[in-house]
Legacy VTK file of the C-alpha trace (Angstrom):
# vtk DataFile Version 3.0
C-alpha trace
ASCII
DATASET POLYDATA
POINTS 69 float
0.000 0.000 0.000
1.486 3.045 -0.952
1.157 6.809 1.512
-1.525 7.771 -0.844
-3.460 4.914 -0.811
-4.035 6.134 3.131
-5.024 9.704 2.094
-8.992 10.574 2.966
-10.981 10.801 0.653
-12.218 14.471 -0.660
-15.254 15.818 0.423
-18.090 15.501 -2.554
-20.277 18.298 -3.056
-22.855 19.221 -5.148
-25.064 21.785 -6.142
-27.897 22.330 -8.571
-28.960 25.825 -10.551
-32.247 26.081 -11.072
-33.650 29.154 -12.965
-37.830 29.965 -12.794
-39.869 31.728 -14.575
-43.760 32.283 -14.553
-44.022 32.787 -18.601
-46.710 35.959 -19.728
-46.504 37.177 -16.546
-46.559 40.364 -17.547
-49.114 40.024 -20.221
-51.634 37.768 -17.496
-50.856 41.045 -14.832
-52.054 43.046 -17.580
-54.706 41.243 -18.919
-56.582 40.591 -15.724
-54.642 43.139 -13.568
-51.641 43.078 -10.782
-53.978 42.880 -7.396
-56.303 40.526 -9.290
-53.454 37.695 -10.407
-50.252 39.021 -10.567
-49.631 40.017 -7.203
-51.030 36.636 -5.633
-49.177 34.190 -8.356
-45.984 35.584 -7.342
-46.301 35.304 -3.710
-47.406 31.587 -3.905
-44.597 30.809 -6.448
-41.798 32.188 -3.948
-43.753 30.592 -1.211
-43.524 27.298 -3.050
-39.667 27.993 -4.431
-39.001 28.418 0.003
-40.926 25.107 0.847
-39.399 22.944 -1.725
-35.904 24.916 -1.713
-35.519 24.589 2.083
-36.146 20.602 2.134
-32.933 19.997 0.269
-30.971 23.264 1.575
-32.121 25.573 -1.422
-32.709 28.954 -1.386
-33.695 31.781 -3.657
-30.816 34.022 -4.382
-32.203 37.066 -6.631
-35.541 37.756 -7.456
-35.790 39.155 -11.247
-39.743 40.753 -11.031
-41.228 37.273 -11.666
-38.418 34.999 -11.460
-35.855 33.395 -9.054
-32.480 32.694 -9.348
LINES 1 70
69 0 1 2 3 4 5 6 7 8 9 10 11 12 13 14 15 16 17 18 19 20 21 22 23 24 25 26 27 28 29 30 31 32 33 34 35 36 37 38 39 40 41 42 43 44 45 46 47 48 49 50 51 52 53 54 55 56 57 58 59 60 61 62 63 64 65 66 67 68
Protein backbone atom coordinates (compact mmCIF):
# COMPACT_ATOMS: atom_id res chain seq x y z
CA UNK A 1 0.00 0.00 0.00
CA UNK A 2 1.49 3.05 -0.95
CA UNK A 3 1.16 6.81 1.51
CA UNK A 4 -1.53 7.77 -0.84
CA UNK A 5 -3.46 4.91 -0.81
CA UNK A 6 -4.03 6.13 3.13
CA UNK A 7 -5.02 9.70 2.09
CA UNK A 8 -8.99 10.57 2.97
CA UNK A 9 -10.98 10.80 0.65
CA UNK A 10 -12.22 14.47 -0.66
CA UNK A 11 -15.25 15.82 0.42
CA UNK A 12 -18.09 15.50 -2.55
CA UNK A 13 -20.28 18.30 -3.06
CA UNK A 14 -22.85 19.22 -5.15
CA UNK A 15 -25.06 21.79 -6.14
CA UNK A 16 -27.90 22.33 -8.57
CA UNK A 17 -28.96 25.82 -10.55
CA UNK A 18 -32.25 26.08 -11.07
CA UNK A 19 -33.65 29.15 -12.97
CA UNK A 20 -37.83 29.96 -12.79
CA UNK A 21 -39.87 31.73 -14.57
CA UNK A 22 -43.76 32.28 -14.55
CA UNK A 23 -44.02 32.79 -18.60
CA UNK A 24 -46.71 35.96 -19.73
CA UNK A 25 -46.50 37.18 -16.55
CA UNK A 26 -46.56 40.36 -17.55
CA UNK A 27 -49.11 40.02 -20.22
CA UNK A 28 -51.63 37.77 -17.50
CA UNK A 29 -50.86 41.04 -14.83
CA UNK A 30 -52.05 43.05 -17.58
CA UNK A 31 -54.71 41.24 -18.92
CA UNK A 32 -56.58 40.59 -15.72
CA UNK A 33 -54.64 43.14 -13.57
CA UNK A 34 -51.64 43.08 -10.78
CA UNK A 35 -53.98 42.88 -7.40
CA UNK A 36 -56.30 40.53 -9.29
CA UNK A 37 -53.45 37.70 -10.41
CA UNK A 38 -50.25 39.02 -10.57
CA UNK A 39 -49.63 40.02 -7.20
CA UNK A 40 -51.03 36.64 -5.63
CA UNK A 41 -49.18 34.19 -8.36
CA UNK A 42 -45.98 35.58 -7.34
CA UNK A 43 -46.30 35.30 -3.71
CA UNK A 44 -47.41 31.59 -3.90
CA UNK A 45 -44.60 30.81 -6.45
CA UNK A 46 -41.80 32.19 -3.95
CA UNK A 47 -43.75 30.59 -1.21
CA UNK A 48 -43.52 27.30 -3.05
CA UNK A 49 -39.67 27.99 -4.43
CA UNK A 50 -39.00 28.42 0.00
CA UNK A 51 -40.93 25.11 0.85
CA UNK A 52 -39.40 22.94 -1.73
CA UNK A 53 -35.90 24.92 -1.71
CA UNK A 54 -35.52 24.59 2.08
CA UNK A 55 -36.15 20.60 2.13
CA UNK A 56 -32.93 20.00 0.27
CA UNK A 57 -30.97 23.26 1.57
CA UNK A 58 -32.12 25.57 -1.42
CA UNK A 59 -32.71 28.95 -1.39
CA UNK A 60 -33.69 31.78 -3.66
CA UNK A 61 -30.82 34.02 -4.38
CA UNK A 62 -32.20 37.07 -6.63
CA UNK A 63 -35.54 37.76 -7.46
CA UNK A 64 -35.79 39.16 -11.25
CA UNK A 65 -39.74 40.75 -11.03
CA UNK A 66 -41.23 37.27 -11.67
CA UNK A 67 -38.42 35.00 -11.46
CA UNK A 68 -35.85 33.39 -9.05
CA UNK A 69 -32.48 32.69 -9.35
Amino acid sequence: MSPSDNAPMPEIVTEAIVVIDLVESTLTSNLFGWYAVGRHSLRDLRGLIGAVGAGGGGRCLKNAGDGCL
